[in-house]
C-alpha positions as CSV (number, residue, x, y, z in Angstrom):
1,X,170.2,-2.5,-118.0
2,X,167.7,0.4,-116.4
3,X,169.7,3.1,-115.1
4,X,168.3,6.1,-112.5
5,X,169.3,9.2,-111.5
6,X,168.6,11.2,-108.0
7,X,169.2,14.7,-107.4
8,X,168.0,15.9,-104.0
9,X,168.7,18.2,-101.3
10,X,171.4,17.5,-98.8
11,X,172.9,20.1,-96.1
12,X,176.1,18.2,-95.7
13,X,177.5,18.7,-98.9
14,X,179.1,21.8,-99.8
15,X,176.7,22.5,-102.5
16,X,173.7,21.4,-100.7
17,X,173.0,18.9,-103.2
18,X,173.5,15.3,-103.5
19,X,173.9,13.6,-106.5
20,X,173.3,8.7,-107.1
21,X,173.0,6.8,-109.9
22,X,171.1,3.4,-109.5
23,X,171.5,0.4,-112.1
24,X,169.7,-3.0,-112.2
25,X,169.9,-5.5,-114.7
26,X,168.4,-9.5,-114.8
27,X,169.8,-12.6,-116.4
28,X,167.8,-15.7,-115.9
29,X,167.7,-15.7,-111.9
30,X,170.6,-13.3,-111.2
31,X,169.8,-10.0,-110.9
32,X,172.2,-7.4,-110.6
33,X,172.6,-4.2,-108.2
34,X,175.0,-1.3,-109.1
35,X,174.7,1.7,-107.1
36,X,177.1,5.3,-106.6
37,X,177.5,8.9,-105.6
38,X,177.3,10.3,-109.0
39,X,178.7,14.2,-110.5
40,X,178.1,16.3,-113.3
41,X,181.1,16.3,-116.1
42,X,180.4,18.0,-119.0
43,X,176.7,18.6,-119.0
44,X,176.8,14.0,-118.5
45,X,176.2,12.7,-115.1
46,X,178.9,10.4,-114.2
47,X,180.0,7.9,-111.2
48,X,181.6,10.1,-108.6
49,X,183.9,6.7,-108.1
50,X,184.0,3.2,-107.7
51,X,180.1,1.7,-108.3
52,X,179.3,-1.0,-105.5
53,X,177.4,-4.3,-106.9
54,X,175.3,-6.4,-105.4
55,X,174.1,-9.8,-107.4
56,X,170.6,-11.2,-106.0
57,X,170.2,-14.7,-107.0
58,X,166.4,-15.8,-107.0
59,X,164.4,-19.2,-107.1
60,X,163.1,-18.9,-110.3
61,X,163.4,-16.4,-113.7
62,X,159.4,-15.2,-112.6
63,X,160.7,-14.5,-109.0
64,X,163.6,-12.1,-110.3
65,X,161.2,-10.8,-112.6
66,X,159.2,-9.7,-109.9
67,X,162.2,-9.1,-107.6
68,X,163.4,-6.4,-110.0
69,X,160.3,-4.9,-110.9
70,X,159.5,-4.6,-106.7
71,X,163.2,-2.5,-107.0
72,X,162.8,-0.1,-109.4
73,X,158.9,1.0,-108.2
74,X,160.7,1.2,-105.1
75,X,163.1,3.6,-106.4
76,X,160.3,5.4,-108.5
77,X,158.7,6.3,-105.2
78,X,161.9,7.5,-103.6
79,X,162.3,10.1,-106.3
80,X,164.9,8.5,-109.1
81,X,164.0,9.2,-112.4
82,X,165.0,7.0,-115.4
83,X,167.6,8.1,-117.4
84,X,166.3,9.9,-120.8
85,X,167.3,7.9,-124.2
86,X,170.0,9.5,-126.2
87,X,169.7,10.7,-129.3
């Protein structure tokens, strides 16, 4: 599962900041969506509630290979950043 963080400015909060998380993972043909408002707890970024999923099924395993790659640039571009491995 690739997992992506956004931090970016937003006037209607009270903070003027606005926290997502973004998640996508493949099996075969399905591929999976999992998206959330997201806080920080503890120095960890964590779901600010319930995550909402989506499951895209596709014609064939090279079509949701391309599917999800098409996603995440997509996400790249808007300004999520991949989540840094733990150590």
């Amino acid at each position: 599962m690739k997992t992506f963080f956004f931090m970016g400015r937003n006037p209607k909060n009270k903070s003027g900041v606005s926290w997502k998380i973004w998640k996508i993972q493949r099996q075969g043909r399905t591929v999976t969506v999992f998206w959330a408002p997201a806080v920080l707890k503890k120095r960890r970024v964590r779901t600010a509630g319930k995550l909402h999923i989506k499951k895209i099924t596709r014609s064939s395993v090279a079509d949701a290979i391309v599917f999800e790659r098409t996603r995440v640039q997509s996400k790249l571009r808007k300004g999520y950043q991949r989540r840094p491995r733990r150590r």
